[in-house]
N, C-alpha and C positions, 0 to 999 in steps of 0.2 A: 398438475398445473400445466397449463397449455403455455408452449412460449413459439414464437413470432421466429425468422432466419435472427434478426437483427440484432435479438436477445439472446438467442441461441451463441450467436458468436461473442457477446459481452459475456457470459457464463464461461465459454472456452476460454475468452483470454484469462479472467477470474481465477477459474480453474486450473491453469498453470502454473499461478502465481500461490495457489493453495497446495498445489503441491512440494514448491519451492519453500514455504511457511507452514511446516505438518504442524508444527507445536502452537501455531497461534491465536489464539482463541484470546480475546481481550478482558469481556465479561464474567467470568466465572463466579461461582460462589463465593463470597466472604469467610474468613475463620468466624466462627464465632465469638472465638476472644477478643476480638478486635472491641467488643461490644458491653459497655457494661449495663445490665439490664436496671430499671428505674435510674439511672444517674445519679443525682447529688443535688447539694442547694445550689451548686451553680450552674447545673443542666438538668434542671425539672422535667424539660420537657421530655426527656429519655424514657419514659412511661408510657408515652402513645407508640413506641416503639420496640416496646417489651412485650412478645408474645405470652396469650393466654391461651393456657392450653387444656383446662377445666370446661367440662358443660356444668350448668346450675338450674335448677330448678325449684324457688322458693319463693316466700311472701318479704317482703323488701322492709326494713323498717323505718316507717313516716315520721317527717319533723315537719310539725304545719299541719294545715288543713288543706283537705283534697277539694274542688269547689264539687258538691253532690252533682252537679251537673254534668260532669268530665267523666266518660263513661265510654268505653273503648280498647284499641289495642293500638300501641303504636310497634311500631315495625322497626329495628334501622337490619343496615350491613354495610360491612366493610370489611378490611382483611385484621386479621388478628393471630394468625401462624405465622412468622418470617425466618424461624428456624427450624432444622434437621439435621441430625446424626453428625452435631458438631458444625453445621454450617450454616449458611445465614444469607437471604437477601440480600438484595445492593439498593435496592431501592424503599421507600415507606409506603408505596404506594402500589406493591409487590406482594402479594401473601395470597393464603385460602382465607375464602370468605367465611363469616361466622355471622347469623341472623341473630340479633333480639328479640323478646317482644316484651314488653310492659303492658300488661291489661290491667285498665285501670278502673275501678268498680267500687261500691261500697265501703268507698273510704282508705281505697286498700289498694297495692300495686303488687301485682303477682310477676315475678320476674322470672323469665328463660332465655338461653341461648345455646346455640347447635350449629356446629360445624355445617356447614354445605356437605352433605358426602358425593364428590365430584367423582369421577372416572382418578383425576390425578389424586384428592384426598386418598380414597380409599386405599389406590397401588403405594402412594408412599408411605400414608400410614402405616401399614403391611409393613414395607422393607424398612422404616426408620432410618428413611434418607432420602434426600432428591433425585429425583426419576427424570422430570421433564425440563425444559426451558421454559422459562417465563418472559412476561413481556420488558423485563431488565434485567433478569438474570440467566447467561445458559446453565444446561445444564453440567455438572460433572463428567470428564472425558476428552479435554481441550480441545481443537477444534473439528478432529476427526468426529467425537461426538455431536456436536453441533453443525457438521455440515450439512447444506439446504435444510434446514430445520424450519423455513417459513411456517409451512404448514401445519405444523406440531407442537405451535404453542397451545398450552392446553388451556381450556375454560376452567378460573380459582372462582364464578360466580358470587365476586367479593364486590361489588358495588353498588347496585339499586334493590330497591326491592317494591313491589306493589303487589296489592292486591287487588286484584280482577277477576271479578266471575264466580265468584267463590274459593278461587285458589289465590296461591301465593308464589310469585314467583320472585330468585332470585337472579339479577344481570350482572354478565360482567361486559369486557368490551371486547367487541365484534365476535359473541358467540352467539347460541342460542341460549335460551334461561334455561334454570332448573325450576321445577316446581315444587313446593313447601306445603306440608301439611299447616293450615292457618294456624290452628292450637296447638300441637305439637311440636310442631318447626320439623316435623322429619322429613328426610327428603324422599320425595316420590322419582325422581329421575330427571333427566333431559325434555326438554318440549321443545316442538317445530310449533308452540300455538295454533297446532291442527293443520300444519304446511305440507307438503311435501321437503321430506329432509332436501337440503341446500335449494331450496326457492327464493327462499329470503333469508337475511342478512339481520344482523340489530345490533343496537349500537348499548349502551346503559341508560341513554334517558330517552326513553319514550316519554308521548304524553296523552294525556286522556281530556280530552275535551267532553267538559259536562254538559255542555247545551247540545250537542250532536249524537251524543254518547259516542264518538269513535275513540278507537284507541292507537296511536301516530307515531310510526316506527321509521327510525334513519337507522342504514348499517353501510358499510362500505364491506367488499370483496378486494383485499388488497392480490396484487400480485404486479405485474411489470404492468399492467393495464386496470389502473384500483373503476371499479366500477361500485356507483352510487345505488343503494337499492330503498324505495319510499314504499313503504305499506301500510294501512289503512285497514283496522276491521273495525266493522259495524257493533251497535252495543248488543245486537246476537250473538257475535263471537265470531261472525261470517268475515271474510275477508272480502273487504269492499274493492279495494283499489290497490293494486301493486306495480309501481313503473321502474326502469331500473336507466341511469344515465352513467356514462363517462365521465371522471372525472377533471377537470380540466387542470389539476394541479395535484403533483403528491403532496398532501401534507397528512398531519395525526388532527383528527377532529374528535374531541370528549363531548361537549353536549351541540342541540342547535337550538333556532326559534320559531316557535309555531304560533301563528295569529288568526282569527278567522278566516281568514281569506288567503293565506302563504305559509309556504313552507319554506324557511331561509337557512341553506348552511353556511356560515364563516369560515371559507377558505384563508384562515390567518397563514403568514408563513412560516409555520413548523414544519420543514420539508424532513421527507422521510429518505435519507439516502438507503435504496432498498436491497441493493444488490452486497452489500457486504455484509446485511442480518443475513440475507438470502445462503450465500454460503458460507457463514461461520466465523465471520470474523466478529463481529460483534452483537449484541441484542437490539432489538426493536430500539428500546430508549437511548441505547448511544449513538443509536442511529440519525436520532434528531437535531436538526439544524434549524436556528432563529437566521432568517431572511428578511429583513425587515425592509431593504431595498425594494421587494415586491410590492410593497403594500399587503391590505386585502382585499380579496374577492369576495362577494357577496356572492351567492347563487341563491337566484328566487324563482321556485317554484309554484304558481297556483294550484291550489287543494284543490278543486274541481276543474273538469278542460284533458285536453290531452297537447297544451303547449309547452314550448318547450322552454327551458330552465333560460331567465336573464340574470347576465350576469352584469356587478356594480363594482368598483374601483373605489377604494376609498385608503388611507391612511393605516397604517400597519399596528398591529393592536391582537393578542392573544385574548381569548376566553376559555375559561375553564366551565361556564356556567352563568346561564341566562334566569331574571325573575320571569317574564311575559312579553306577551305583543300585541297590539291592537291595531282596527283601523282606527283612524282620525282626522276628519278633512280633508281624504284624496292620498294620505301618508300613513305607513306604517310604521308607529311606535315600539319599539322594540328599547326593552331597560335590561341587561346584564353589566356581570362584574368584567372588569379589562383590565390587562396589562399591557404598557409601553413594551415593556419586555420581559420574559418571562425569564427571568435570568435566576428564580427559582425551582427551576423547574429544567432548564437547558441553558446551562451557562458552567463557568470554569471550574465552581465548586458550589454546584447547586446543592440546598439546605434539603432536600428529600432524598438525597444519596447520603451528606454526610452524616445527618443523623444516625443513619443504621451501622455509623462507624463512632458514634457516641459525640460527635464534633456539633460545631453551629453551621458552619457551610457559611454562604454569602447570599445575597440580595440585597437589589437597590431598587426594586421598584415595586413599590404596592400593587393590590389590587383597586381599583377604583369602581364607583359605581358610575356609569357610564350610560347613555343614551344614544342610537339611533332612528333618527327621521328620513324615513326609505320613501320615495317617490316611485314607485313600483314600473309606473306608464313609462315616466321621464328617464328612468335607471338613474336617478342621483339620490344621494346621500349624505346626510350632513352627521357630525358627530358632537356630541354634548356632556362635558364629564358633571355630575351632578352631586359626587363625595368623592373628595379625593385620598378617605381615610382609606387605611390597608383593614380590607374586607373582601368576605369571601362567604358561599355557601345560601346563595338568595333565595328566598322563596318568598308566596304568595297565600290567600287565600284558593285553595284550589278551584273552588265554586267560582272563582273569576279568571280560570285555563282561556286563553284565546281572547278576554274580552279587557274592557278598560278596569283596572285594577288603579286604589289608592295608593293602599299601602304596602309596602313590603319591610320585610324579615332578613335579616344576616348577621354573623358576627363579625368581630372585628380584634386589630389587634393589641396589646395596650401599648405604648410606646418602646423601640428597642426590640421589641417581641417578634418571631416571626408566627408563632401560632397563637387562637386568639381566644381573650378570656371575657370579651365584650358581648352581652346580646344586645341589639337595636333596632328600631321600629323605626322606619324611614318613610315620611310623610308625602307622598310624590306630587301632590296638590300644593302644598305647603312651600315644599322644600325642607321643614322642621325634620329631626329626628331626637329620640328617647330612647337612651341606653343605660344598662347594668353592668355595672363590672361586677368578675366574680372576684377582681384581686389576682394579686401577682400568686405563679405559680400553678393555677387553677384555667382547665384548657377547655371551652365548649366547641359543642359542635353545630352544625347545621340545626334551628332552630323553626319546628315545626309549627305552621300555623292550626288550631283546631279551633272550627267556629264554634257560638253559644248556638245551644238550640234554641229555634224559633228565629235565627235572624238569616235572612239574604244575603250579608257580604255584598250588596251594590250600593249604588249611588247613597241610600240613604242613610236614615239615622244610624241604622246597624252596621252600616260599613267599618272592619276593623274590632266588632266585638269576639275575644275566643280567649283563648290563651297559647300562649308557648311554651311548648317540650322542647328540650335539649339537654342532652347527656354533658355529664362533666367530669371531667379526670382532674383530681386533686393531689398532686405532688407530695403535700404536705403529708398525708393520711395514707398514699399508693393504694386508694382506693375510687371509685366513681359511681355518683348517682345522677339520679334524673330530675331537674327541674322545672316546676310547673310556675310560668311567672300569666301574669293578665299581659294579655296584648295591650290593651287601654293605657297600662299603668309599669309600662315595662321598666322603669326606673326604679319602683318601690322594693323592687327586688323578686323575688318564688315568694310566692303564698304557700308553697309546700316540695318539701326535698321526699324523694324515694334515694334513703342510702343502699348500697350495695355492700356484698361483702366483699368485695375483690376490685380488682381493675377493669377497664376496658379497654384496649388499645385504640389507634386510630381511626374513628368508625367516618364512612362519609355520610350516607344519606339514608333520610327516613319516608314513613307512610303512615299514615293514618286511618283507621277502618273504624268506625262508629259500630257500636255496640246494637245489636236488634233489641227494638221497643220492647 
């Protein structure tokens, strides 16, 4: 890592003070025992944070009817290991990644799932115990073990997952992906997406615009100077376009928004104070500070041009995850979920740490489904909450990536709840939504949209016909299947359950790959 005089002397006074403080190291691993795995009837929820540590590979058994139509594989990942040779994560949002897939055919749902085998799975698996730091937890060794460790947080490839090109890749954040055998799930290794190793940068949500065929990559290069990195390849697989900007703000960014016409990241302010992950006192995540004083920064990029990024001023607001963006009359429409404050997430006893100590933690502020109306030319922006329920995990019909979209997808949470057991259909034309509760107890996840065949997904009559996948952990059972409900009719409840025989832990995000004719 290259540092500047000026950083050089912030490291030395640092450094002094690390000498003074050999034992301090803040983050370390949790005991295990601290943790009681599936909890109880008064902490359900204790089950999305009970590692699974079985692969499976079997035929799932159906309650309902599959629509003959529904014919494919769905994809998720998420983390699903948070413990080692007696120790334990700090965070739920912390682990190795573990792929699914549901291929769903003839009536029938063939279910797998397979560890990522990362560089870090593989070494700790071996030793049965923690090796590296993560991006909340250091490693084992107090702080001497952890000092300048920036660069050594390792890729768990436990968040997104797509398939592109004929392969499968899994993401985590700010690494590069692994690639996945599509049937099998077994892992083929590391990919630069045909790059030169460190050219580019990735962040977990890319997006694939289907009218273009490109596929639209944000990553940041953090260090005392975090540089932005934008890539762009073509639906040959070529690398179109790759530009790389200054960041004008430290902060932690998880996903952004892509429209026809722009590239937008949300500079919220989650500042990264980065000099004390840098040498050891703490992880990446307790490293984060809610600035709301700042406001946010917009930073909007044109997809085509070589101008340079403008930046917009607006009111202070977290995202974890955006549905789409459009143009419309001279404005970019942009719909994701927002929080006033993410005080779930960075706050006093946020609910993603304490669960992994079997606690509820605190939050006071939902997620809301929220609008932006960007004036691109003028750099102004207006802001519009348009549900103010606690919801999370949006999606869309994909066939409408970059363009004007109806309807959207998420869940939500039941009242009291901090995780969520609602799926709902949110009618953007309307303003109307149509929702399923699974019942207390009972936790879905991000709710995939799959169109019918034969329809467009635009403007017309077909807009909003498909159905929704989403995976469910049931408390009651300590078990988790997969439900198939009708987009159209998402109230009526699944037209058909895939039961599993085991758990799933906390998964976040899925994909979709339609089956060849």
């Amino acid at each position: 890592m290259n540092i500047n005089r000026r950083d050089f002397l912030k490291l030395a006074g640092a450094g002094g003070l690390a000498l003074a403080l050999p034992g301090c190291a803040g983050n370390l691993p949790l005991p295990k025992e601290v943790f009681p795995d599936f909890g109880d009837s008064g902490r359900p929820w204790l089950g999305l944070a009970t590692s699974l540590r079985e692969e499976h590979d079997y035929v799932a058994r159906i309650e309902g009817t599959i629509p003959s139509a529904l014919r494919g594989t769905l994809y998720r990942n998420g983390p699903a290991l948070f413990d080692r040779g007696g120790l334990r994560k700090r965070t739920l949002l912390d682990g190795d990644g573990m792929v699914q897939s549901f291929t769903i055919g003839d009536g029938g749902v063939r279910y797998r799932n397979r560890y990522v085998r990362t560089e870090k799975f593989v070494a700790e698996e071996a030793a049965g115990r923690f090796l590296y730091p993560t991006w909340s937890t250091q490693k084992p060794g107090g702080f001497w073990g952890n000092f300048w460790q920036a660069g050594s947080v390792p890729n768990q490839a436990g968040i997104t997952v797509f398939w592109w090109r004929g392969k499968l890749y899994a993401f985590d954040e700010g690494n590069i992906p692994y690639e996945l055998d599509p049937e099998s799930l077994a892992t083929a290794g590391p990919s630069n997406l045909g790059l030169t190793p460190g050219t580019a940068f990735y962040s977990a949500h890319p997006k694939l615009d289907p009218h273009t065929g490109e596929w639209l990559h944000f990553g940041v290069k953090y260090g005392p100077r975090p540089l932005l990195h934008l890539s762009a390849f073509a639906a040959d697989g070529s690398l179109k376009r790759h530009r790389t900007f200054p960041l004008p703000r430290y902060v932690y960014m998880h996903d952004w928004i892509v429209s026809g016409r722009y590239l937008i990241l949300s500079l919220h302010p989650v500042e990264i104070e980065f000099w004390g992950f840098l040498l050891g006192f703490r992880s990446l995540f307790a490293s984060l500070r809610w600035r709301p004083e700042w406001g946010n920064l917009l930073m909007i990029v044109e997809r085509e041009g070589e101008g340079k990024p403008r930046l917009v001023e607006t009111e202070a607001c977290y995202m974890w995850h955006s549905f789409n963006a459009y143009e419309e009359g001279g404005e970019t429409v942009a719909d994701f979920i927002g929080y006033r404050n993410p005080d779930h997430f960075v706050g006093d006893d946020p609910v993603i740490s304490a669960v992994m100590e079997g606690r509820r933690g605190h939050y006071e502020f939902p997620g809301e489904i929220m609008r932006y109306r960007i004036d691109p030319v003028r750099c102004m922006v207006r802001r519009e909450t348009l549900n103010p329920g606690s919801c999370e995990w949006p999606r869309i019909d994909e066939r409408l990536r970059c363009r004007r979209h109806r309807f959207g997808y998420a869940v939500k949470c039941l009242p009291g709840e901090f995780f969520w057991s609602i799926v709902m259909r949110v009618d953007f034309l309307s303003g109307t939504t149509a929702e399923y509760s699974f019942g207390r107890g009972k936790y879905c996840t991000e709710a995939v949209f799959v169109p019918k065949p034969g329809t467009s997904g635009d403007a017309s009559q077909s807009a909003g016909e498909g159905w929704l996948l989403t995976e469910v952990y049931d408390s009651h059972t300590r078990k988790s299947f997969l439900a198939i409900l009708d987009a159209e009719r998402v109230a009526d409840g699944p037209l058909a359950i895939a039961h599993l025989t085991h758990h799933v832990p906390f998964s976040y995000h899925g994909w979709w790959h339609l089956s060849p004719v």
